[in-house]
C-alpha positions in Angstrom: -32.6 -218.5 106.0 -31.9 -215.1 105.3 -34.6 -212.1 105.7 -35.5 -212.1 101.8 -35.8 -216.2 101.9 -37.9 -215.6 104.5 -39.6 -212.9 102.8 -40.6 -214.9 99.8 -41.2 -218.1 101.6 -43.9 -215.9 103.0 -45.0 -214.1 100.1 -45.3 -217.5 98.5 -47.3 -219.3 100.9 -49.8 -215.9 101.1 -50.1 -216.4 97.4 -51.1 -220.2 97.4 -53.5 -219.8 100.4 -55.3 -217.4 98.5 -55.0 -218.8 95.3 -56.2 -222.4 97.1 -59.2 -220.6 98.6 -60.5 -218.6 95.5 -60.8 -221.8 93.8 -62.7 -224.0 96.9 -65.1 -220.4 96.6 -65.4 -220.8 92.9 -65.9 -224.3 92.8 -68.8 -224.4 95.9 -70.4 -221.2 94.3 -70.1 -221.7 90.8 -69.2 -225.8 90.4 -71.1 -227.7 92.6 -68.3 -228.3 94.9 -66.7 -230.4 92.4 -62.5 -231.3 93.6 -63.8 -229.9 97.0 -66.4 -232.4 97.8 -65.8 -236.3 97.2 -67.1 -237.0 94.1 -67.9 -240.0 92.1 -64.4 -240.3 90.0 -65.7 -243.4 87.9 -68.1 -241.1 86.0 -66.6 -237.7 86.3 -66.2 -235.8 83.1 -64.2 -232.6 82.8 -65.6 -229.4 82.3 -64.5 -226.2 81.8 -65.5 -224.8 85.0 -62.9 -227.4 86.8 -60.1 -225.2 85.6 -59.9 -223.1 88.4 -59.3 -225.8 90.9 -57.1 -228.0 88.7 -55.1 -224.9 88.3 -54.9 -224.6 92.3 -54.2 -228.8 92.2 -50.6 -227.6 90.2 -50.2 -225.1 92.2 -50.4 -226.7 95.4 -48.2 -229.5 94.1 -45.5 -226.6 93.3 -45.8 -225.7 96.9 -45.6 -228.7 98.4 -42.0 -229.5 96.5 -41.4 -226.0 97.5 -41.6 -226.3 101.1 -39.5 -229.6 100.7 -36.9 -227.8 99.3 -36.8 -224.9 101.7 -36.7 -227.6 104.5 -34.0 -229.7 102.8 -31.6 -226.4 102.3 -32.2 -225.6 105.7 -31.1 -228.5 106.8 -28.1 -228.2 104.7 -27.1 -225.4 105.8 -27.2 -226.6 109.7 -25.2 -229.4 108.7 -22.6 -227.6 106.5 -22.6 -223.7 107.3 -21.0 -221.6 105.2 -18.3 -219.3 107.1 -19.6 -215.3 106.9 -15.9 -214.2 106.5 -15.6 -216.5 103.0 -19.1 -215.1 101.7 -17.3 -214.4 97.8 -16.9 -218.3 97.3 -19.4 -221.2 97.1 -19.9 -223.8 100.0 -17.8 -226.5 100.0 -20.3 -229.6 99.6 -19.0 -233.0 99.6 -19.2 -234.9 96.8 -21.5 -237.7 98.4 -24.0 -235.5 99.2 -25.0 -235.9 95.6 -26.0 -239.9 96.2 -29.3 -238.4 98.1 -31.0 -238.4 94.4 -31.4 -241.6 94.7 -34.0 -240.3 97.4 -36.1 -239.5 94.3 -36.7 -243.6 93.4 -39.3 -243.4 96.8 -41.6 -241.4 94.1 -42.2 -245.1 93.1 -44.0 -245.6 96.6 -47.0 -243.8 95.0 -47.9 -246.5 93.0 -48.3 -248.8 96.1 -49.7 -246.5 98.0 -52.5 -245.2 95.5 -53.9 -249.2 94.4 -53.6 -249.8 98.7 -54.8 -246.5 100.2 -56.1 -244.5 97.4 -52.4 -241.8 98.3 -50.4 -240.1 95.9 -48.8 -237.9 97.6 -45.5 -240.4 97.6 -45.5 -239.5 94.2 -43.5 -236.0 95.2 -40.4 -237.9 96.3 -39.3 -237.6 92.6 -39.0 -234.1 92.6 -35.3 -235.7 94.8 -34.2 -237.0 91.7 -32.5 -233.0 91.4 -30.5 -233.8 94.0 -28.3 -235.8 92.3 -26.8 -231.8 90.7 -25.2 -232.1 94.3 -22.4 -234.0 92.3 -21.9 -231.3 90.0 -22.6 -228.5 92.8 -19.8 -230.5 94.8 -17.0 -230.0 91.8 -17.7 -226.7 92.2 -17.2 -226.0 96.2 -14.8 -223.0 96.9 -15.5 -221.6 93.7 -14.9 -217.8 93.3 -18.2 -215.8 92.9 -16.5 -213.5 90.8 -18.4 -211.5 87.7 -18.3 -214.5 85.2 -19.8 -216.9 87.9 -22.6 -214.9 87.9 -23.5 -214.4 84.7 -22.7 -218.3 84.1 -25.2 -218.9 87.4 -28.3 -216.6 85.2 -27.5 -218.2 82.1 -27.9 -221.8 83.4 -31.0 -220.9 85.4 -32.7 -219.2 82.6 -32.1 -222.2 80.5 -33.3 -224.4 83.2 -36.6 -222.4 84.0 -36.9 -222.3 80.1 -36.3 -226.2 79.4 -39.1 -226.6 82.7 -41.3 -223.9 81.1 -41.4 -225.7 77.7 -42.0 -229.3 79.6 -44.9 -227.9 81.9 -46.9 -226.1 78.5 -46.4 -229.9 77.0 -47.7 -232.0 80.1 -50.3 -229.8 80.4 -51.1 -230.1 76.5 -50.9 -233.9 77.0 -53.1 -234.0 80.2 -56.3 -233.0 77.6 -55.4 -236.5 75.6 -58.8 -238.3 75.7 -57.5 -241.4 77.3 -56.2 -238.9 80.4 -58.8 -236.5 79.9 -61.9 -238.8 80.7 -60.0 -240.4 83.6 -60.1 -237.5 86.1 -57.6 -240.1 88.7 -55.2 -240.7 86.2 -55.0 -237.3 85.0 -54.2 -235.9 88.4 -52.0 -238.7 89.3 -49.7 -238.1 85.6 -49.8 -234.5 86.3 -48.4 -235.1 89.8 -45.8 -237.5 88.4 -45.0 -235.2 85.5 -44.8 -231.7 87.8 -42.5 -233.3 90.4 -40.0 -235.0 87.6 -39.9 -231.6 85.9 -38.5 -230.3 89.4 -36.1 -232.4 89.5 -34.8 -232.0 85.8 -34.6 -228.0 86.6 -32.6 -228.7 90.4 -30.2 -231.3 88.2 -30.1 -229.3 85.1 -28.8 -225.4 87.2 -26.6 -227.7 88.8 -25.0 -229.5 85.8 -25.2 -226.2 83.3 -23.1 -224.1 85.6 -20.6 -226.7 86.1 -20.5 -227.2 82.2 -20.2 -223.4 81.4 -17.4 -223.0 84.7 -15.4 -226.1 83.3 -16.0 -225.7 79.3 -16.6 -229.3 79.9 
């Protein structure tokens, strides 16, 4: 990792550990230690007090497929270093790096896991499903990073971010539907679920839009 990954790995992780311990401090001083406490889900109702903590829930869940991603370049990058004196093209990645998204069908596991165990945490494997832009990434390996490739690599992540933006404000709308609403475990399971496929359509989608605008294709 370079000194600005590192940087804002840092930065990133200061920023959840604070935001993750305002909201236990709200919630035991001002919400009777409701999402810190165990509570009785069958009859938990939402209130608007629960915001803060539900707030930290997606935040935390953004971390978490953060770190995973830091770990999973890292690893890339031991197994296929780029070489400093080439710096002006991409890596070269091969192309069956992309078959890894099928990585993202062990988000299934959370379904087993939650009726067994009462965990749900499986359900971040599907956030893998964005590996599968690897395929695309991989059509694109010795690619010159010349002017054009950069302004075709900031137009297909602003349309990625965008497209995740828009699908975020809409699960987020949905999750106040009364059937999800009154169900405090199924809301924070479909929120899980929804957060970690809208990962992986933003990884897939960067991946796929700058191969498109590269190739015309």
């Amino acid at each position: 990792m370079s000194k600005k990954q590192i940087k804002t790995f840092i930065i990133t992780s200061i920023i959840w550990l604070v935001c993750l311990i305002a909201g236990i401090t709200h919630s035991l001083l001002y919400n009777e230690g409701r999402w810190v406490v165990e509570m009785d889900l069958e009859n938990l109702y939402f209130s608007v007090k629960d915001i803060p903590m539900l707030a930290v829930g997606v935040l935390t869940i953004l971390w978490g497929i953060y770190v995973v991603m830091v770990a999973f370049k890292i690893i890339f990058n031991v197994l296929f270093p780029q070489d400093s004196s080439n710096l002006s093209y991409t890596k070269k990645i091969p192309s069956f790096m992309g078959i890894f998204g099928i990585c993202g069908f062990l988000g299934f596991l959370g379904f087993w896991t939650y009726s067994e165990y009462g965990v749900v945490s499986p359900f971040l494997f599907f956030a893998l499903f964005g590996l599968f832009g690897l395929f695309f990434e991989s059509k694109l390996s010795h690619t010159l990073k010349d002017e054009l490739f950069q302004q075709n690599k900031v137009r297909a992540d602003l349309k990625a971010y965008k497209t995740g933006f828009f699908l975020l404000v809409f699960v987020v709308l949905f999750s106040r539907w009364h059937v999800l609403a009154f169900n405090a475990e199924w809301c924070a399971i479909f929120l899980l679920i929804s957060v970690s496929l809208i990962v992986a359509i933003i990884l897939f989608q960067k991946s796929y839009l700058l191969y498109h605008y590269e190739k015309e294709e």
